[in-house]
C-alpha positions as CSV (number, residue, x, y, z in Angstrom):
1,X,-25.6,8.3,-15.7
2,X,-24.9,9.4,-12.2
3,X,-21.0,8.5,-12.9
4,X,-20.4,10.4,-15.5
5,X,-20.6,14.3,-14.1
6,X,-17.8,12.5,-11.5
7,X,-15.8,11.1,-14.3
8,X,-16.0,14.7,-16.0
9,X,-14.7,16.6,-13.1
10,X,-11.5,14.0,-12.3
11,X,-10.4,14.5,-16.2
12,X,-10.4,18.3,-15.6
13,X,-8.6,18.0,-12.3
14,X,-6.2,15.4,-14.2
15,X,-5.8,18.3,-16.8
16,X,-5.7,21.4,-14.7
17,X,-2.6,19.8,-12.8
18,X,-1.1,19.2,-16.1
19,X,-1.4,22.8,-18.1
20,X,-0.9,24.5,-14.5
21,X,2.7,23.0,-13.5
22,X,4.2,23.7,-16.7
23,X,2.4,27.0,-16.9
24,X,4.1,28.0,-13.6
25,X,7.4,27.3,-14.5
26,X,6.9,29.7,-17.5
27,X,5.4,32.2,-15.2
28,X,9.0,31.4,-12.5
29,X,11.5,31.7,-15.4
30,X,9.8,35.3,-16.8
31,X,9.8,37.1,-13.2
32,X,13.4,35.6,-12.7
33,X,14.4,36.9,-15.8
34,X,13.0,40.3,-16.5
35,X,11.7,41.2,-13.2
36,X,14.6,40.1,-10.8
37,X,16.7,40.0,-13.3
38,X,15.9,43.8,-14.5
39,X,18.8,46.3,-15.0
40,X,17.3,48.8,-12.6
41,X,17.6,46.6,-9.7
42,X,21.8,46.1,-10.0
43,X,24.7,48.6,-10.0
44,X,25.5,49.9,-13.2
45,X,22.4,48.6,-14.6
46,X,23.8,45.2,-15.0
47,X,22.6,41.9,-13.3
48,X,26.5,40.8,-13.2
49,X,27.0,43.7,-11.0
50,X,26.2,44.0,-7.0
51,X,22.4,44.7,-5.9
52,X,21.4,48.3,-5.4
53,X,21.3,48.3,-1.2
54,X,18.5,47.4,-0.2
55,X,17.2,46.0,-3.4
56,X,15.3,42.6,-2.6
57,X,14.9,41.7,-5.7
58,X,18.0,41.9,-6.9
59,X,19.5,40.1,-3.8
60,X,16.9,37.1,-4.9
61,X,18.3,37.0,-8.7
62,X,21.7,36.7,-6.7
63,X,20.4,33.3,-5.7
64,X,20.8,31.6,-9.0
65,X,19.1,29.3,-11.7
66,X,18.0,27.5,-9.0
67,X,15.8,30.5,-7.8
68,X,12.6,30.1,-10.4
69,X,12.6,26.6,-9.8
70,X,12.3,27.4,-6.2
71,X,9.7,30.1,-7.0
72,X,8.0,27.2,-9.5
73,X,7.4,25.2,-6.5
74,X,5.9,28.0,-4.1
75,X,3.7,29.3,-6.4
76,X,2.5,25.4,-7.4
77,X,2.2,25.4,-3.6
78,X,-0.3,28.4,-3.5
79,X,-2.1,27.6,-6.4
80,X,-2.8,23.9,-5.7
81,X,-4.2,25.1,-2.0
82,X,-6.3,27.5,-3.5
83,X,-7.5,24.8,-5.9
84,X,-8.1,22.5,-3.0
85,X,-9.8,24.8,-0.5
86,X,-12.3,25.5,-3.2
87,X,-13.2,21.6,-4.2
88,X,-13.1,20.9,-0.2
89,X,-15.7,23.8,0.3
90,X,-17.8,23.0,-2.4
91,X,-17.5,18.9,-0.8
92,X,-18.8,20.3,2.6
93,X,-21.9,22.0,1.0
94,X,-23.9,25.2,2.3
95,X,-23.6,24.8,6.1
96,X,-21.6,23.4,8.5
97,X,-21.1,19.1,7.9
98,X,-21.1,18.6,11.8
99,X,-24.4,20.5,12.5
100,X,-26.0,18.8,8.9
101,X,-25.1,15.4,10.7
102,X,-26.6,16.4,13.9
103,X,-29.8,17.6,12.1
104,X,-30.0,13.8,9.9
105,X,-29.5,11.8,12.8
106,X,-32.1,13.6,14.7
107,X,-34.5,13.0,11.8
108,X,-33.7,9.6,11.6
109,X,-34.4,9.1,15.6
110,X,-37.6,10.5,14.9
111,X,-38.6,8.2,11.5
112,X,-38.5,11.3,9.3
113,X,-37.0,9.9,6.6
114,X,-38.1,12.2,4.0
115,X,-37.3,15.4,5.5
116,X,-33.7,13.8,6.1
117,X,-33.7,14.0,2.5
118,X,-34.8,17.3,2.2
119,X,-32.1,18.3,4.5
120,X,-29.7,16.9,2.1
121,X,-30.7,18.8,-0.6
122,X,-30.0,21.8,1.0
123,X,-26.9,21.2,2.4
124,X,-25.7,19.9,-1.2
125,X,-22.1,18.7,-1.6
126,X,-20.1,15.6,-1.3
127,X,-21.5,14.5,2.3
128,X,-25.1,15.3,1.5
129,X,-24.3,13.5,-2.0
130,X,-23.4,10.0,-0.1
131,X,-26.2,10.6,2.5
132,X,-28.8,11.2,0.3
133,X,-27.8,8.0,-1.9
134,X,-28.0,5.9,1.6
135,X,-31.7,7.5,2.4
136,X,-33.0,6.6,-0.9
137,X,-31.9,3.2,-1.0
138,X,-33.6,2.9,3.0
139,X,-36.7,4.2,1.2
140,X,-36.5,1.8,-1.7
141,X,-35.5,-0.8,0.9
142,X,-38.6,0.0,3.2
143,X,-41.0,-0.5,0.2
144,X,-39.3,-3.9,-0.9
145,X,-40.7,-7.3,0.3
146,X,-38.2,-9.0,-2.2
147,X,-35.4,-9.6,0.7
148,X,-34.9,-9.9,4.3
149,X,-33.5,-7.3,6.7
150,X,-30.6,-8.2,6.7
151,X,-30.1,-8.1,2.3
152,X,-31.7,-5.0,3.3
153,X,-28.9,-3.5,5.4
154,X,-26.7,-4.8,3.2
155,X,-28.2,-3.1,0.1
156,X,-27.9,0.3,2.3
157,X,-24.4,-0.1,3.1
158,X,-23.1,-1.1,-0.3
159,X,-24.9,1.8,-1.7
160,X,-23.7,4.3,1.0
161,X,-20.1,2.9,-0.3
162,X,-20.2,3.2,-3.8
163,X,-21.5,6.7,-3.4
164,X,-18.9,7.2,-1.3
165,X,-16.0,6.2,-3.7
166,X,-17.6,8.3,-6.5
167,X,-17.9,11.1,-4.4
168,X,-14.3,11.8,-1.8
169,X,-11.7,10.4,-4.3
170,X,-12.0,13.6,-5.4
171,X,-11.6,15.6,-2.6
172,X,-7.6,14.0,-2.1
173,X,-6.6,15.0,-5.9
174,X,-3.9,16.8,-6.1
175,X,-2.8,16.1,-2.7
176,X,0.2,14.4,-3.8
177,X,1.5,17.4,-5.2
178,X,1.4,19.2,-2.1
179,X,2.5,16.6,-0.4
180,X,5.5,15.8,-2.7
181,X,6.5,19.8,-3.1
182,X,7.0,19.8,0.8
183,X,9.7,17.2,0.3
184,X,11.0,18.4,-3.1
185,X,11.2,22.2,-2.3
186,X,13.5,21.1,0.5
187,X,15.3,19.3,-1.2
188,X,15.8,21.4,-4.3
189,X,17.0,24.3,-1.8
190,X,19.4,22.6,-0.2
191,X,20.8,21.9,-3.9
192,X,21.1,25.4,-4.3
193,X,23.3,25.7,-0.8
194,X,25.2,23.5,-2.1
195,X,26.1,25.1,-5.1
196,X,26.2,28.6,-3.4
197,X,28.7,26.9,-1.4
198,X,30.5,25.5,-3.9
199,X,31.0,28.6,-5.6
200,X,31.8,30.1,-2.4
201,X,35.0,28.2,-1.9
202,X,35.6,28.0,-5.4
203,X,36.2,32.0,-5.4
204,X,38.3,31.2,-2.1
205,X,40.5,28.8,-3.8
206,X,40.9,30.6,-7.5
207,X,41.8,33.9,-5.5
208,X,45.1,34.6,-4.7
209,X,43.8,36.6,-1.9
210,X,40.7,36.1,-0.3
211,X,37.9,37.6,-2.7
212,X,35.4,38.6,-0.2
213,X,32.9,40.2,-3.0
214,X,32.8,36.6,-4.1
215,X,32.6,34.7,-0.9
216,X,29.2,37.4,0.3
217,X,27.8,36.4,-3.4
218,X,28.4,32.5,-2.9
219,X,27.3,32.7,0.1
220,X,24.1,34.9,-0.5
221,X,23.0,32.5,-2.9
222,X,23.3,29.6,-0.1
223,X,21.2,31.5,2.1
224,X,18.6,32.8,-0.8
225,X,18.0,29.1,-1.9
226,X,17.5,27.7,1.7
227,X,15.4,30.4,2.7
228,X,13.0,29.7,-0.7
229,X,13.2,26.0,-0.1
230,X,12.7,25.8,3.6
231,X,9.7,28.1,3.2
232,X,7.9,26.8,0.5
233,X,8.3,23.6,2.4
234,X,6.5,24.8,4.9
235,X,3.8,26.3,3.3
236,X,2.9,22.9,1.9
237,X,3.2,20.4,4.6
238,X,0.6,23.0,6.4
239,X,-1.7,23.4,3.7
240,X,-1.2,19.6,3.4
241,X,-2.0,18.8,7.1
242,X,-5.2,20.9,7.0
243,X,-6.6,19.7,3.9
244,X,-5.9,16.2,5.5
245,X,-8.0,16.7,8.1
246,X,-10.6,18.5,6.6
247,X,-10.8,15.6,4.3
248,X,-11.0,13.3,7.2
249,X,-13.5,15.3,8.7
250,X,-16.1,14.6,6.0
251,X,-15.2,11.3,5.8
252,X,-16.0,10.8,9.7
253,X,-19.2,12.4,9.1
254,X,-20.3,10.3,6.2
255,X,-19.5,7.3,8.4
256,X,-21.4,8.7,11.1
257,X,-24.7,9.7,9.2
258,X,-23.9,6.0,7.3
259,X,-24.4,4.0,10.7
260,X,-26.9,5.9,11.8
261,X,-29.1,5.0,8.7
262,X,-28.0,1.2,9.0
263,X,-29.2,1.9,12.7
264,X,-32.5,3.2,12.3
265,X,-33.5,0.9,9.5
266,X,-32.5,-1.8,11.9
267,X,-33.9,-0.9,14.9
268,X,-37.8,-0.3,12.4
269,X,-37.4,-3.1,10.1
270,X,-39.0,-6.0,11.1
């Protein structure tokens, strides 16, 4: 019974990735196209023409069709950080993880087994999840003359374990999207140079004078794509790093409350 509410919430992370990246793309392609892409924001009132000066967003449409994709990726970026920061919070629980692990392994030095537990259902969460899960079985084991210590210890730890696999695997969904959007976004913008390039020299080489109205444009678009790409890049590989190691946080202080448990049953187990 206990795996199913786990099982639940991985189908509707599975399916929130799914609906929200295509979704986005939508979203990308709409502001391109009648937001940037709006008559207002051009000469003449056509997109073909120059950017009113100083318009921005007409000097992003400039970038090209590579533009929503670019805007696809920083707003999957955003969205999947928001997404994460709110399963990572809700992991952690009410208070701070580090003082909650302080307060169980004073408890523990001091036998008080049950108000270790009550401790844990206060600070709810992922971490109070596990720990609680690793009390209970102590208690069970404490009552049970049916083994020795040390099937004891080992029916703690396995069950400190499993809770622990039902609970974090959670916490690192979606991850790889962030985590592959930091590479892609790059990637994808330096496409776009490319092209802007491309285009650039293109203009050069079909002119029979230098066009420079068509070298600024292929070159704007370079410059508009990297810019997009490089920055959207960057937003996920710090959003990655700190989710990373608020993930590995939690994790250290499940292990620490873990050992301390096998500890004290050890050390008052005869």
């Amino acid at each position: 019974m206990s795996k199913q509410p786990v099982k639940t919430e991985s189908g509707f992370k599975s399916a929130f990735a799914a609906i929200v990246m295509p979704v986005l793309i939508i979203v990308s392609v709409l502001i391109y196209m009648y937001v940037l892409g709006d008559g207002s924001n051009f000469e003449g009132g056509d997109p073909n023409n120059h950017p009113l000066p100083g318009n921005y967003l007409g000097i992003v449409y400039k970038g090209g069709p590579i533009v929503p994709i670019l805007m696809s990726c920083l707003l999957m970026v955003l969205t999947f950080a928001i997404e994460r920061f709110i399963t990572i919070s809700s992991a952690s629980g009410k208070g701070s993880v580090a003082g909650f692990v302080v307060k169980i392994r004073t408890n523990l030095s001091q036998g008080k087994i049950q108000e270790s537990i009550a401790e844990c259902d206060k600070q709810k969460g992922s971490v109070a999840n596990v720990i609680k899960a690793g009390l209970n079985k102590y208690v069970d084991m404490q009552k049970s003359t049916e083994y020795d210590k040390e099937q004891k210890i080992a029916a703690i730890q396995k069950d400190i374990e499993e809770a622990t696999q039902l609970e974090m695997p959670m916490l690192q969904k979606n991850l790889v999207i962030i985590s592959t959007l930091a590479s892609v976004a790059t990637l994808i913008g330096l496409l776009g140079t490319v092209i802007g390039m491309i285009k650039a020299f293109a203009a050069l080489a079909n002119a029979g004078a230098p066009d420079a109205t068509a070298l600024a444009n292929g070159i704007s678009e370079a410059l508009i794509n990297t810019a997009l790409g490089i920055g959207s890049s960057a937003l996920a590989i710090i959003f990655y790093n700190y989710f990373t190691n608020k993930i590995d946080s939690l994790t250290y202080g499940i292990d620490e409350a873990g050992f301390s448990i096998v500890n004290t049953f050890s050390a008052t187990e005869k």
